[in-house]
N, C-alpha and C positions, 0 to 999 in steps of 0.2 A: 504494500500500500504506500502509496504516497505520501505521508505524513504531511509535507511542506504545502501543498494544496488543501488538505483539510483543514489544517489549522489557519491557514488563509482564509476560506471558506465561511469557518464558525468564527474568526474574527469580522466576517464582514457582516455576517447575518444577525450576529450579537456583540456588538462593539463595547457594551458597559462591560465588559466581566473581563476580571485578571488574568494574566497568561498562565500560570499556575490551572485555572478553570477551562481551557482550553487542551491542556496536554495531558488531565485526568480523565477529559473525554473522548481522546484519543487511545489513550493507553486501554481505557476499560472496552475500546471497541476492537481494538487489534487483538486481546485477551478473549475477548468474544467470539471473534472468528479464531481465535487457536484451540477453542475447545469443540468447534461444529466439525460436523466430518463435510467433505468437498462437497456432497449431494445438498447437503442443509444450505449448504452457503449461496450455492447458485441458484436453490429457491426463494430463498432470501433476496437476490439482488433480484431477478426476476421479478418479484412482487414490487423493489422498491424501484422498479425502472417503470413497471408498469404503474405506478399511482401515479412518479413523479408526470408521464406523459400524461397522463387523463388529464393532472393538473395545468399544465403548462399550454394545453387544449382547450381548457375554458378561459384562460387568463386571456 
């Protein structure tokens, strides 16, 4: 994963919160994907590719 883009990312979409709050939501999601097995994970991105478009289709 990318780390430098995410925390890009969550610094731009949330700008009030500490860098400290940024890199324990990083770490807790990188730990997240190291406990799913590969199957879990690609229906995970799956679902989240598929809401982000629904969304970005109404905007």
């Amino acid at each position: 994963m990318l780390t430098r883009y995410v925390f890009q990312a969550l610094k731009e979409l949330n700008p009030d919160h500490p860098k400290l709050a940024y890199e324990h939501v990083i770490a807790l999601f990188i730990q997240n994907l190291a406990d799913q097995t590969l199957d879990s994970i690609n229906k995970d991105k799956s679902n989240l590719f598929k809401k982000w478009i629904s969304c970005k289709l109404y905007q």
